[in-house]
N, CA, C and O atoms as a GROMACS GRO file, in nm:
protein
  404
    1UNK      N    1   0.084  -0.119   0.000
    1UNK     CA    2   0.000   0.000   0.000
    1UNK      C    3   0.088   0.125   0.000
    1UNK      O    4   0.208   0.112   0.022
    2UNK      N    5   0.044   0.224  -0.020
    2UNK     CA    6   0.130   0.333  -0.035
    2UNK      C    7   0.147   0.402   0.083
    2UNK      O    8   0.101   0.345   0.182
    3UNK      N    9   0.190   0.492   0.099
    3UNK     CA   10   0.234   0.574   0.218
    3UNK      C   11   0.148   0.660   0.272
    3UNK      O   12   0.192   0.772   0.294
    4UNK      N   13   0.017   0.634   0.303
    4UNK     CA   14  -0.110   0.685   0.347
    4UNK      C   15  -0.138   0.635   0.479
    4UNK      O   16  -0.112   0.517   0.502
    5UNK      N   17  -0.191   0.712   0.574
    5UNK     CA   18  -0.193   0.671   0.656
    5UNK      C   19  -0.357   0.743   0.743
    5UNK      O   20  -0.398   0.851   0.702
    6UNK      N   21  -0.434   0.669   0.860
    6UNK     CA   22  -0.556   0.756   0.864
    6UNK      C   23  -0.509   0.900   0.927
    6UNK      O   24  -0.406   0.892   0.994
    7UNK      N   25  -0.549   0.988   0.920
    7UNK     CA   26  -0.569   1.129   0.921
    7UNK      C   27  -0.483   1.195   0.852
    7UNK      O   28  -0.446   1.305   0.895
    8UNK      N   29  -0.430   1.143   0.725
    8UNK     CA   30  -0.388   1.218   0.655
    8UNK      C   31  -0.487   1.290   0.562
    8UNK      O   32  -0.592   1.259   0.506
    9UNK      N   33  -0.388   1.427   0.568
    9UNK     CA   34  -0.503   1.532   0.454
    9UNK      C   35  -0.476   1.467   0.320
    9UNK      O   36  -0.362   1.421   0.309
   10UNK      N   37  -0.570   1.452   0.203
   10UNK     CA   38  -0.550   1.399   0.079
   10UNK      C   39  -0.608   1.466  -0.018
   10UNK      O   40  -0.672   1.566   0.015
   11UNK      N   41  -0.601   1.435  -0.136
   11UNK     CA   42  -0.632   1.483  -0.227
   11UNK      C   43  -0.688   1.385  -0.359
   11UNK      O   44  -0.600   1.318  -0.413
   12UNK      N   45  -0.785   1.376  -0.397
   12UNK     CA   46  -0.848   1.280  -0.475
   12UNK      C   47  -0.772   1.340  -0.617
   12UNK      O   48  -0.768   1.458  -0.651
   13UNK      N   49  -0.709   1.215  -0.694
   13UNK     CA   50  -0.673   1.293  -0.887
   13UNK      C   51  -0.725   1.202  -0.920
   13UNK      O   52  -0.633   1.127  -0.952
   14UNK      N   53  -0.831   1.143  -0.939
   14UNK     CA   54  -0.908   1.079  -1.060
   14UNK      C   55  -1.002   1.025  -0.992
   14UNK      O   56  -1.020   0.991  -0.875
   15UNK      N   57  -1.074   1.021  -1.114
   15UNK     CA   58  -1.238   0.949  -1.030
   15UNK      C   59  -1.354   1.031  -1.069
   15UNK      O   60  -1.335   1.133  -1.136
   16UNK      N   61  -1.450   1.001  -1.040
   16UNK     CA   62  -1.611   1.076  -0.997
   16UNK      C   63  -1.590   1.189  -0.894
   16UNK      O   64  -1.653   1.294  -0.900
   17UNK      N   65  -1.494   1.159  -0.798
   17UNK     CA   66  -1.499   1.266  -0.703
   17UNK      C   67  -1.289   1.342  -0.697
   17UNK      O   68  -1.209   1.362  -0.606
   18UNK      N   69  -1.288   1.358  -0.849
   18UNK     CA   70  -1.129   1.434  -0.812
   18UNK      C   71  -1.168   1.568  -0.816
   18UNK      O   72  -1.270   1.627  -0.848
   19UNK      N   73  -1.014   1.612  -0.757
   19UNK     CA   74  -0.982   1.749  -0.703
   19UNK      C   75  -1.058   1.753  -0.596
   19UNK      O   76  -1.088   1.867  -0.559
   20UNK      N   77  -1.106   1.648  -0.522
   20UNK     CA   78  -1.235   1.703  -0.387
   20UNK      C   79  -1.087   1.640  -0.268
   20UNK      O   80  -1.013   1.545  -0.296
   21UNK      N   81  -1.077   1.727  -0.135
   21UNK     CA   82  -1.023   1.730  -0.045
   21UNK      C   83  -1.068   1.642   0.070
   21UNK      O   84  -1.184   1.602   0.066
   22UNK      N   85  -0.990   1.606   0.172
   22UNK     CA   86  -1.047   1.537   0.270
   22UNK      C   87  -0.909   1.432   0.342
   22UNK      O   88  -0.807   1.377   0.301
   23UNK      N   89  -0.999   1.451   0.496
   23UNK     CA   90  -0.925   1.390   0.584
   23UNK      C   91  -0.933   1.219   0.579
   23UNK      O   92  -1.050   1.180   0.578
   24UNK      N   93  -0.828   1.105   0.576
   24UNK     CA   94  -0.864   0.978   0.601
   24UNK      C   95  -0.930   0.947   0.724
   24UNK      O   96  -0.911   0.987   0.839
   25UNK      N   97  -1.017   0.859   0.670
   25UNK     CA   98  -1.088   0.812   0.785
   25UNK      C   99  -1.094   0.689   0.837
   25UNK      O  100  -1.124   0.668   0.955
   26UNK      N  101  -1.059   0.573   0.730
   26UNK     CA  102  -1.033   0.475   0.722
   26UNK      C  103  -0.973   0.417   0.666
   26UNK      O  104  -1.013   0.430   0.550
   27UNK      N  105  -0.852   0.320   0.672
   27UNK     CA  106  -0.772   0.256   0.556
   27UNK      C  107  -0.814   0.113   0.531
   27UNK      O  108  -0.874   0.069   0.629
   28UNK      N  109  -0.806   0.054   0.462
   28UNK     CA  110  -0.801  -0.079   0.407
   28UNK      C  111  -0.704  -0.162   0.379
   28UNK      O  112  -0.736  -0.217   0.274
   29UNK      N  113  -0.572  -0.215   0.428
   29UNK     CA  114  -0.482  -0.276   0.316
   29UNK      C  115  -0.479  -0.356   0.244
   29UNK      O  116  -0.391  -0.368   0.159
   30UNK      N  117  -0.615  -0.464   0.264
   30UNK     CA  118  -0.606  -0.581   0.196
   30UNK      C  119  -0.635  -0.566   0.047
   30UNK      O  120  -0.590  -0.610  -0.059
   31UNK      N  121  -0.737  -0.477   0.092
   31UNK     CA  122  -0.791  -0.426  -0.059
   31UNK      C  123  -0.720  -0.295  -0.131
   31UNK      O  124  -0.754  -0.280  -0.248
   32UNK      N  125  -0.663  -0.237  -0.100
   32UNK     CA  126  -0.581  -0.135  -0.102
   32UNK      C  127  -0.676  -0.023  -0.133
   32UNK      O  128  -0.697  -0.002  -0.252
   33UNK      N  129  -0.732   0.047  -0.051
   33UNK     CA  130  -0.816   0.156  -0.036
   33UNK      C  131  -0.862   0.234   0.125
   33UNK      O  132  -0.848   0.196   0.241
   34UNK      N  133  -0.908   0.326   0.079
   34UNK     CA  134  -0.910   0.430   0.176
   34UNK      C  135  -1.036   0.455   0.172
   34UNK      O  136  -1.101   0.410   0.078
   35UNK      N  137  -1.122   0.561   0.310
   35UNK     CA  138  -1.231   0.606   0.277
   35UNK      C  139  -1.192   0.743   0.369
   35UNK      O  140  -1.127   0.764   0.472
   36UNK      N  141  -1.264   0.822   0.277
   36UNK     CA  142  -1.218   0.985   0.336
   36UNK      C  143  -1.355   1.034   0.382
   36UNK      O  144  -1.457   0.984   0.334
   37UNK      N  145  -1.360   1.142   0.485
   37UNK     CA  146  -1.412   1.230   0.492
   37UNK      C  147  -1.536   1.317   0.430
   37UNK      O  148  -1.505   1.417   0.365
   38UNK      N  149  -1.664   1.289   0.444
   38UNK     CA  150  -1.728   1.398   0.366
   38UNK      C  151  -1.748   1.370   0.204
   38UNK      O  152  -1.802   1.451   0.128
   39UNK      N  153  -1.681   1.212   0.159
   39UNK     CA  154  -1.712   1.143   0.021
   39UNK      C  155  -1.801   1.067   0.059
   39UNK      O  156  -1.784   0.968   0.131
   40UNK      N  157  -1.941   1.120  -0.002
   40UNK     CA  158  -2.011   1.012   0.050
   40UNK      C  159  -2.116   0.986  -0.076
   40UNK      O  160  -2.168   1.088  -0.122
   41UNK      N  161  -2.158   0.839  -0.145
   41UNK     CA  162  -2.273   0.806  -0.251
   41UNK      C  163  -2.406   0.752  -0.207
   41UNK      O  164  -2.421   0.666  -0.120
   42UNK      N  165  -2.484   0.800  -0.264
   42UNK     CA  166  -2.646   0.722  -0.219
   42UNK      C  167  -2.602   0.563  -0.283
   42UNK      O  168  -2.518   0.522  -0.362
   43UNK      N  169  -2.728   0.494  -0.183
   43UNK     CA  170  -2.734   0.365  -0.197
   43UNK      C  171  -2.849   0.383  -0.196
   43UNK      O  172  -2.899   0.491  -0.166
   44UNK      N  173  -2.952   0.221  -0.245
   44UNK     CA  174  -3.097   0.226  -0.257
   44UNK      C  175  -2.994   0.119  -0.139
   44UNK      O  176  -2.878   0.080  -0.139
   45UNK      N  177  -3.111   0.104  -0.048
   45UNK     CA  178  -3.117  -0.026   0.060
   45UNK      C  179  -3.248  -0.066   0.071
   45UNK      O  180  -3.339   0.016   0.082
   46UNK      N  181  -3.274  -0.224   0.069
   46UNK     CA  182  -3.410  -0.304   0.047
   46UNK      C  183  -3.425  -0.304   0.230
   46UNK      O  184  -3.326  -0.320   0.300
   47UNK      N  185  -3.547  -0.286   0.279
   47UNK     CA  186  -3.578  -0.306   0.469
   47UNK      C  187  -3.472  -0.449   0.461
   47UNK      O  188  -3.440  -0.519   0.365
   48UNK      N  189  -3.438  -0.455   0.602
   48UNK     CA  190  -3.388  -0.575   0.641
   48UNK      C  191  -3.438  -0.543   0.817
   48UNK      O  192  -3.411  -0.433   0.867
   49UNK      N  193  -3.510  -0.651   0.898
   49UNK     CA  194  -3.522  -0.653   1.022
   49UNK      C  195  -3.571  -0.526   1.039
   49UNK      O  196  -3.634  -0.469   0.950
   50UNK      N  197  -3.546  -0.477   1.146
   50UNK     CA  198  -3.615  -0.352   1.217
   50UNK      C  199  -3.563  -0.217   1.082
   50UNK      O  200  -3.651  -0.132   1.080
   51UNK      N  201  -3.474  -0.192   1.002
   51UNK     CA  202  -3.426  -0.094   0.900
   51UNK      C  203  -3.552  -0.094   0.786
   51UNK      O  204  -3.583  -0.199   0.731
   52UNK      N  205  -3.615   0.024   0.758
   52UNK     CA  206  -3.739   0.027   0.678
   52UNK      C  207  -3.673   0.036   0.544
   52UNK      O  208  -3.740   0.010   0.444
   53UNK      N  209  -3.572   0.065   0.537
   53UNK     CA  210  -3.523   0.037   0.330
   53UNK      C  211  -3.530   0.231   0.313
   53UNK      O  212  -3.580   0.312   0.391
   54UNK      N  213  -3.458   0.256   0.177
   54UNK     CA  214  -3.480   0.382   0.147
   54UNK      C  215  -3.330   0.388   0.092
   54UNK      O  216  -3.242   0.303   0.074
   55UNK      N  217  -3.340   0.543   0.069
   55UNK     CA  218  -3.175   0.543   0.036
   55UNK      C  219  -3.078   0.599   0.127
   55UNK      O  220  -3.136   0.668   0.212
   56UNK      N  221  -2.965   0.596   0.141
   56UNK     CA  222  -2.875   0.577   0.247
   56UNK      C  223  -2.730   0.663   0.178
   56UNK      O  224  -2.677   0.661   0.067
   57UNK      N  225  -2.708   0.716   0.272
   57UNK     CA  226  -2.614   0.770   0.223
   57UNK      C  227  -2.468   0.699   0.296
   57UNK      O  228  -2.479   0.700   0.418
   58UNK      N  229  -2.333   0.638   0.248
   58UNK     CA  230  -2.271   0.585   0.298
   58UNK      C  231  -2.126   0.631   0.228
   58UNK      O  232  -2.113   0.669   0.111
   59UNK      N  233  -2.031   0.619   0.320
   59UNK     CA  234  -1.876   0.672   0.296
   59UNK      C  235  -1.806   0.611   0.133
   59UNK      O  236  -1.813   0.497   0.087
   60UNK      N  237  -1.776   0.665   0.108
   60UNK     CA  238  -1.681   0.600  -0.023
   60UNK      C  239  -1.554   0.537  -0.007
   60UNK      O  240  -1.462   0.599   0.046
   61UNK      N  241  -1.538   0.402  -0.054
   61UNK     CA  242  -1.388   0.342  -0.041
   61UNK      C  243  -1.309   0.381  -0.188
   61UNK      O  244  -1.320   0.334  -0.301
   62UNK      N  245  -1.235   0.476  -0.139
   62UNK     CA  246  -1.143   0.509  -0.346
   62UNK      C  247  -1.004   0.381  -0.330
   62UNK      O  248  -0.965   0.334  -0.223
   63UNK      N  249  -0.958   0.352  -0.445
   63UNK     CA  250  -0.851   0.330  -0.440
   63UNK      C  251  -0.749   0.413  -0.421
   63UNK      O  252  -0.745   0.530  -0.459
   64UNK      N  253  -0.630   0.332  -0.337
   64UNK     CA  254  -0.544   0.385  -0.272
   64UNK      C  255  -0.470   0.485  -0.406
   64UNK      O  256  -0.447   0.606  -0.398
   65UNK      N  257  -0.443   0.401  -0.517
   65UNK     CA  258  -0.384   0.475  -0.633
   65UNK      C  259  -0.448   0.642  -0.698
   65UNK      O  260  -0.390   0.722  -0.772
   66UNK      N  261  -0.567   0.648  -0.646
   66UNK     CA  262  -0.624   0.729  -0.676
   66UNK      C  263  -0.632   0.875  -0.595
   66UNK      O  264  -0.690   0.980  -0.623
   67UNK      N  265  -0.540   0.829  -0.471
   67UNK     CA  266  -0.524   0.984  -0.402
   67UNK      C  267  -0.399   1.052  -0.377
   67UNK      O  268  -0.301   0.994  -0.424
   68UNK      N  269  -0.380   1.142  -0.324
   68UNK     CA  270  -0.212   1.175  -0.274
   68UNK      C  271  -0.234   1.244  -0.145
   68UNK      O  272  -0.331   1.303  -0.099
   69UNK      N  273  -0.123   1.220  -0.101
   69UNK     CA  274  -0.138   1.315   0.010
   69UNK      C  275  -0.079   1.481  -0.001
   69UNK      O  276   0.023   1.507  -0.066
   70UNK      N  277  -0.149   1.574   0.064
   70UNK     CA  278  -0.108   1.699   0.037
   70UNK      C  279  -0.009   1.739   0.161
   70UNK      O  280  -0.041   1.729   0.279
   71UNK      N  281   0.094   1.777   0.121
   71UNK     CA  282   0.231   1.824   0.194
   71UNK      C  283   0.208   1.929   0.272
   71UNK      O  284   0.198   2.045   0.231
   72UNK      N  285   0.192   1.873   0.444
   72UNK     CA  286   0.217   1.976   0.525
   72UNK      C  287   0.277   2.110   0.498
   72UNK      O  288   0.211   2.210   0.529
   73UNK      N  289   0.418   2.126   0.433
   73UNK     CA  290   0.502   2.223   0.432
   73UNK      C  291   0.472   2.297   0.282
   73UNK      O  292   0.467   2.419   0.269
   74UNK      N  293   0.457   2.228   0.200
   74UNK     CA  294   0.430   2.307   0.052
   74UNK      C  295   0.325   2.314   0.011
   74UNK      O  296   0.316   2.356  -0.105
   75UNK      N  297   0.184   2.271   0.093
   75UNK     CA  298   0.026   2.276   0.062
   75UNK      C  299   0.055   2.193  -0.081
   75UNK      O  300  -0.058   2.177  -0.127
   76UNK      N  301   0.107   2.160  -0.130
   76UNK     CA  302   0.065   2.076  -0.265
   76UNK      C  303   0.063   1.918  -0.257
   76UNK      O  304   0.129   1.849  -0.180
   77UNK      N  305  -0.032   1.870  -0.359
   77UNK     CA  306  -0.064   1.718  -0.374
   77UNK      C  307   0.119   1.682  -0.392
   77UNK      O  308   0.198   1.738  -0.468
   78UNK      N  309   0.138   1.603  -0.324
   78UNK     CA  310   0.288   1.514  -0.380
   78UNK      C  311   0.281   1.363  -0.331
   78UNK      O  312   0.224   1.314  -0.234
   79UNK      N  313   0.344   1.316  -0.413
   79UNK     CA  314   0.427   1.146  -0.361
   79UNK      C  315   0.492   1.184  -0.225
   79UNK      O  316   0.542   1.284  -0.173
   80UNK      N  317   0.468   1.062  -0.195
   80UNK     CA  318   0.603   1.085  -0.026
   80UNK      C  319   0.692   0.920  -0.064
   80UNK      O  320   0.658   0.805  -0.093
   81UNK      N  321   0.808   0.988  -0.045
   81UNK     CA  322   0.903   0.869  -0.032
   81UNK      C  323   0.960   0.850   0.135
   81UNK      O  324   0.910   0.912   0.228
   82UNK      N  325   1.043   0.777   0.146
   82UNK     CA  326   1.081   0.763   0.324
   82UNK      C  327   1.240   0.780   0.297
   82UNK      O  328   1.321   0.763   0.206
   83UNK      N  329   1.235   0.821   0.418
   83UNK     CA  330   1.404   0.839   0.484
   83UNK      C  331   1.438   0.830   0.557
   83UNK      O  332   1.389   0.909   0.638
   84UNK      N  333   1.563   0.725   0.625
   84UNK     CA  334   1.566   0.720   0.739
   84UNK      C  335   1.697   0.816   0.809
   84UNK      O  336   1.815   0.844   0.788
   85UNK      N  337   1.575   0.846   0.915
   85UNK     CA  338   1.692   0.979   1.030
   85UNK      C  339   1.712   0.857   1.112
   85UNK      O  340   1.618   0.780   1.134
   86UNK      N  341   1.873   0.830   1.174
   86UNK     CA  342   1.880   0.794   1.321
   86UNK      C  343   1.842   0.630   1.299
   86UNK      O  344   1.910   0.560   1.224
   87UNK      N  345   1.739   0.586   1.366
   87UNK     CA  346   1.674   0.457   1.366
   87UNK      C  347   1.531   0.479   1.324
   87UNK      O  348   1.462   0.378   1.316
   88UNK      N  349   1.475   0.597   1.296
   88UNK     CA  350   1.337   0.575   1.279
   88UNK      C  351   1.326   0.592   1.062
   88UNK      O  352   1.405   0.594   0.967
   89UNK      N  353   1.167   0.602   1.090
   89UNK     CA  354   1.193   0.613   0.927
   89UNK      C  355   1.108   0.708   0.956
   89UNK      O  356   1.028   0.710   1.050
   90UNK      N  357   1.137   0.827   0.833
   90UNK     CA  358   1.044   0.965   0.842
   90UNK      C  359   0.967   0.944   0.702
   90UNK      O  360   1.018   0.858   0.630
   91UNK      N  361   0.841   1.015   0.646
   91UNK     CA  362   0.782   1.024   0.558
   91UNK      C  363   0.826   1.187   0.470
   91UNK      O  364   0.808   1.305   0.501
   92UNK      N  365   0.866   1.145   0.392
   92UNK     CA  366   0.931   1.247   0.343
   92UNK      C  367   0.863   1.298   0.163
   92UNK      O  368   0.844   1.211   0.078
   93UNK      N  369   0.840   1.428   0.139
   93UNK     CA  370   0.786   1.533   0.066
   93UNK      C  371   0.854   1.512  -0.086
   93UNK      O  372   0.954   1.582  -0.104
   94UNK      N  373   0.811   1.416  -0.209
   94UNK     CA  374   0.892   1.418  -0.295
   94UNK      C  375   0.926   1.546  -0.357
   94UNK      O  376   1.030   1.560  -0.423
   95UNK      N  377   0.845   1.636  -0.340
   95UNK     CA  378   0.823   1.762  -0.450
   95UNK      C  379   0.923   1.857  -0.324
   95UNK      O  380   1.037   1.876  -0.367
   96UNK      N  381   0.903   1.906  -0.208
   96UNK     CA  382   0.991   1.978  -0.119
   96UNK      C  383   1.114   1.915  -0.064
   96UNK      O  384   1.217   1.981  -0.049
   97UNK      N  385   1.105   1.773  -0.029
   97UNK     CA  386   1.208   1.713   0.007
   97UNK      C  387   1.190   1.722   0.184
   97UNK      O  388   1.267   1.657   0.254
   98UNK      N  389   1.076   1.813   0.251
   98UNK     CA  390   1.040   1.778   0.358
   98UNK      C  391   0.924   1.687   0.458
   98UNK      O  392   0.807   1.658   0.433
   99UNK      N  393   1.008   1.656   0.576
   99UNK     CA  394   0.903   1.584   0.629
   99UNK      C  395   0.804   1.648   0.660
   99UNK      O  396   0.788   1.764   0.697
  100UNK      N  397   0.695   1.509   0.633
  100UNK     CA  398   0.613   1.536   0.656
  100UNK      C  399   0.532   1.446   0.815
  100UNK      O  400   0.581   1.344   0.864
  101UNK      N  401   0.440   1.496   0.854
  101UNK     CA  402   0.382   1.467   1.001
  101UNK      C  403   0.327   1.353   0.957
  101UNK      O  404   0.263   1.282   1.034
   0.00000   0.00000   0.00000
C-alpha cells in the first residue's frame, strides 16, 4: 500500500470525485483503499429486520492509487518517499524534500 496513513489530509486525482479534499478516515490494506471524509454516494437499501429500506447515504472506499497526500510544508498534492533519520523512518515530501507529520 502506499504511504497513506488515517488522518492524513489527501487529495483525490481521478475518479467521480477528483480534485475534492479530505481527511482519512479509514484505511483498508487488503484491498488497497481508503475512505475519506465527507465522500459520501447514495445507496438504494431493500428493509432488512427492524431498517425500513430507502436510500442511504454511505462513505466512499477510493482506491489507494487514486489519491495523494497533500504536503504539510508546501500545501501541494505530492508522492512521499521515506528516509531514514537515526533509527526511525520519516515520511518524506517528494516535490519539497520535507518531512512530513
Amino acid at each position: 500500500m502506499k504511504a497513506v496513513k488515517k488522518n492524513d489530509f489527501v487529495m483525490v486525482i481521478a475518479g467521480k470525485f477528483k480534485d475534492k479534499e479530505g481527511k482519512i478516515s479509514a484505511v483498508y490494506p487488503k484491498v488497497n483503499r481508503v475512505s475519506i471524509e465527507g465522500l459520501t454516494q447514495k445507496k438504494n437499501m431493500k428493509p432488512q429486520g427492524s431498517f425500513e429500506g430507502g436510500i442511504v447515504d454511505r462513505p466512499v472506499r477510493l482506491h489507494a492509487s487514486n489519491i495523494l497526500v497533500v504536503c504539510t510544508a508546501c500545501k501541494k498534492p505530492s508522492r512521499m518517499g521515506v528516509s531514514i533519520e537515526g533509527e526511525s523512518r520519516v515520511r518524506v515530501c517528494k516535490r519539497c524534500g520535507k518531512a512530513v507529520a
